[in-house]
Short mmCIF file of the C-alpha atoms (twelve columns), coordinates in Angstrom:
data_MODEL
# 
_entry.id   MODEL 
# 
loop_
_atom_site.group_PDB 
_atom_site.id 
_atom_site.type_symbol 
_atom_site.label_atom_id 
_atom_site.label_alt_id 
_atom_site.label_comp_id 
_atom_site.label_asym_id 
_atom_site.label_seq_id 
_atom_site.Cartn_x 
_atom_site.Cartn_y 
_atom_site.Cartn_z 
_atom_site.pdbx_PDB_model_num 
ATOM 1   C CA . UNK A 1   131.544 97.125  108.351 1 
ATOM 2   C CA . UNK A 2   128.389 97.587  106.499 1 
ATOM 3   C CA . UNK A 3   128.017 100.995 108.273 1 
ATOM 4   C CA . UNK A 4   131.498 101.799 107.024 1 
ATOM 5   C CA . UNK A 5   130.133 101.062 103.470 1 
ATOM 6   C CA . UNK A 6   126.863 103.161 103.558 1 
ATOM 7   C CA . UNK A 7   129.137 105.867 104.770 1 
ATOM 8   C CA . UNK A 8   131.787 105.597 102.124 1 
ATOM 9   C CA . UNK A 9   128.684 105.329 99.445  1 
ATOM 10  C CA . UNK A 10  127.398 108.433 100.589 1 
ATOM 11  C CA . UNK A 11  130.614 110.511 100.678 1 
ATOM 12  C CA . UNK A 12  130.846 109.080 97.244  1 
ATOM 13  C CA . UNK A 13  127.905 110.577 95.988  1 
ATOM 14  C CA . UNK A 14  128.086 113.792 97.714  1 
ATOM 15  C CA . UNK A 15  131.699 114.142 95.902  1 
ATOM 16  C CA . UNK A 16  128.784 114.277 92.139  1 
ATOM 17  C CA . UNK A 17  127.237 116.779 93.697  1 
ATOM 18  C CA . UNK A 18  127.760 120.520 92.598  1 
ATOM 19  C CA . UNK A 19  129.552 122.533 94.800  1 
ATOM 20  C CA . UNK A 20  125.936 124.709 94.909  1 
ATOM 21  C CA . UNK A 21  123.753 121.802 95.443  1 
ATOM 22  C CA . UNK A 22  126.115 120.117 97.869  1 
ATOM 23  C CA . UNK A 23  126.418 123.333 99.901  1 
ATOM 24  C CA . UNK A 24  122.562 123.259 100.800 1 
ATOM 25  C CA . UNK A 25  122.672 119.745 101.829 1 
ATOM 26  C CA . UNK A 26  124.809 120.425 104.063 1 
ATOM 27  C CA . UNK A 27  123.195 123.513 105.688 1 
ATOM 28  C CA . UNK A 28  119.492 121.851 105.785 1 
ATOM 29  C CA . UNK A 29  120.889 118.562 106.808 1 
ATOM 30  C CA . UNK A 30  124.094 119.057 109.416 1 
ATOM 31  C CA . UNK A 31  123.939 122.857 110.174 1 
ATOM 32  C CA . UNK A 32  119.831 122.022 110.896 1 
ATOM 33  C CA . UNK A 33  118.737 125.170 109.216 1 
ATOM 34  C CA . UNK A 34  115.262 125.239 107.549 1 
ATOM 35  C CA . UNK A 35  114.843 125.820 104.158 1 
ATOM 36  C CA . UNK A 36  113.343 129.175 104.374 1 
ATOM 37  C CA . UNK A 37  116.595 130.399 106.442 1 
ATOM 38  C CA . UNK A 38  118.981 128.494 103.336 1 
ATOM 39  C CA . UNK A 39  116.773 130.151 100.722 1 
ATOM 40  C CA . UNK A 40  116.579 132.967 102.355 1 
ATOM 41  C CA . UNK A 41  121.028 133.582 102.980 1 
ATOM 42  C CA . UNK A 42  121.470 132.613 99.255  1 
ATOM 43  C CA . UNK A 43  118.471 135.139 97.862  1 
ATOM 44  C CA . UNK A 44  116.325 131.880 95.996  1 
ATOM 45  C CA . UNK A 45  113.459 130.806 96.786  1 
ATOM 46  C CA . UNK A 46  112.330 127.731 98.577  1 
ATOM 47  C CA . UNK A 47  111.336 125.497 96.550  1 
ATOM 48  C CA . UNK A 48  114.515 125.796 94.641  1 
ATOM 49  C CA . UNK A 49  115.975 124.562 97.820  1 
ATOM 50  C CA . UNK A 50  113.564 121.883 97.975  1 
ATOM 51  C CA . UNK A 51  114.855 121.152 94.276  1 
ATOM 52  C CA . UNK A 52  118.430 120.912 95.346  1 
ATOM 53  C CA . UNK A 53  117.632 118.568 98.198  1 
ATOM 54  C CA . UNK A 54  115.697 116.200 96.105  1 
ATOM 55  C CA . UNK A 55  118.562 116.334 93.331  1 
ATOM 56  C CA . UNK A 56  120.746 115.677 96.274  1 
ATOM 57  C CA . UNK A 57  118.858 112.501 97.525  1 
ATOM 58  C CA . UNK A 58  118.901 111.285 94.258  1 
ATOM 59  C CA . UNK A 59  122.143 111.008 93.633  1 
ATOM 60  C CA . UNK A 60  122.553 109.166 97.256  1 
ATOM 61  C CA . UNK A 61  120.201 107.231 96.302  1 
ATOM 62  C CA . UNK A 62  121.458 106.535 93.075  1 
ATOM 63  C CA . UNK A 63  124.975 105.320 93.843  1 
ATOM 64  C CA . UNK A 64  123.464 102.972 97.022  1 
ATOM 65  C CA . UNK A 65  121.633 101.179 94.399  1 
ATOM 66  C CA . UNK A 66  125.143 101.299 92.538  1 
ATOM 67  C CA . UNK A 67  127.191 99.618  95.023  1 
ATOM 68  C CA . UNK A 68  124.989 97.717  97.379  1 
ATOM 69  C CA . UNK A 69  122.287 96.356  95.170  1 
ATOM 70  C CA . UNK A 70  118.819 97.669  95.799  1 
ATOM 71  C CA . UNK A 71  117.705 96.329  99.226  1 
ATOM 72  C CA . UNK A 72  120.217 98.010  100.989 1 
ATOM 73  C CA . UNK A 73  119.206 101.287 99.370  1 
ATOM 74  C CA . UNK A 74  116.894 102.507 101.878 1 
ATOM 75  C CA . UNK A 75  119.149 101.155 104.415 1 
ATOM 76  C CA . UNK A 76  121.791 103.477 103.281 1 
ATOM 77  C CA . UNK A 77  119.171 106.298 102.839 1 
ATOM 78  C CA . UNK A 78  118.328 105.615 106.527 1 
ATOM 79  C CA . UNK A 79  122.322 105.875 107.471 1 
ATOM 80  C CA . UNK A 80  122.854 109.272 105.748 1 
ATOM 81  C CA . UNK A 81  119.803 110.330 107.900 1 
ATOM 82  C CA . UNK A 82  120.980 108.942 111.042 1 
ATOM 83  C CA . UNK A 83  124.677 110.426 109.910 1 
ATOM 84  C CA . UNK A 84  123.817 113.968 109.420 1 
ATOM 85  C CA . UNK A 85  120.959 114.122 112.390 1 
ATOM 86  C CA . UNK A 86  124.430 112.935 114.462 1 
ATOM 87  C CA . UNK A 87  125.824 116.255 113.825 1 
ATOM 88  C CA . UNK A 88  123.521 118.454 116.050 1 
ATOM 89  C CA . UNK A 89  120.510 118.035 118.729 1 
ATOM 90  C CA . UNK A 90  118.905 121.011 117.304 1 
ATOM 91  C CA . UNK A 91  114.839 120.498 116.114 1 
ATOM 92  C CA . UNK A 92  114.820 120.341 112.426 1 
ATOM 93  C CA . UNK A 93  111.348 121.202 110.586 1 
ATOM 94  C CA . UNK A 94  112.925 119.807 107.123 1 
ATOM 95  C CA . UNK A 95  111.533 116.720 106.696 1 
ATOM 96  C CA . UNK A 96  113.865 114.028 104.896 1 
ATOM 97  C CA . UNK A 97  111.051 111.414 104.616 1 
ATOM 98  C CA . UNK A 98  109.178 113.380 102.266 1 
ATOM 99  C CA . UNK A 99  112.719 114.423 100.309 1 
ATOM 100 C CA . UNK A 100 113.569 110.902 99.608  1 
ATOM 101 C CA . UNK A 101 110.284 110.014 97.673  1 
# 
């Protein structure tokens, strides 16, 4: 149940994010590509991708502290990891860790 939570939490906050923003979250995080490959498909540089990440993790972030109190923030950080990682074996060089700070 708590699982079910995190996950509804971060489908939540993904809805917030702009189309744009939410579109290279998705590539870097369940299509596995690295951010030179994202920046590199939609002509911007990479740390503008970097940017949108961070923005992105923010807002996750953000509404996990909304609706299940701070502690279970990085928790829920920790789930959307686990949840997107799910998607595909594939090696990913993008490193969440250092994202979410």
């Amino acid at each position: 149940q708590e699982w079910d939570e995190k996950m509804l939490a971060i489908q939540k906050a993904m809805q917030k994010l702009t189309p744009h923003t939410k579109h290279i979250l998705e590539e870097c995080y369940v299509e596995k590509k690295k951010y030179q490959e994202v920046a590199e498909e939609l002509n911007i540089s990479v740390s503008a991708v970097r940017k949108h990440i961070v923005k992105a993790l923010q807002v996750i972030r953000k509404e996990c502290l909304i609706n299940h109190k701070e502690a279970l923030c990085e928790s829920c950080l920790n789930g959307f990891r686990v949840h997107f990682r799910s998607f595909s074996n594939k090696n990913n060089e993008n490193s969440f860790e250092n994202d979410i700070k």
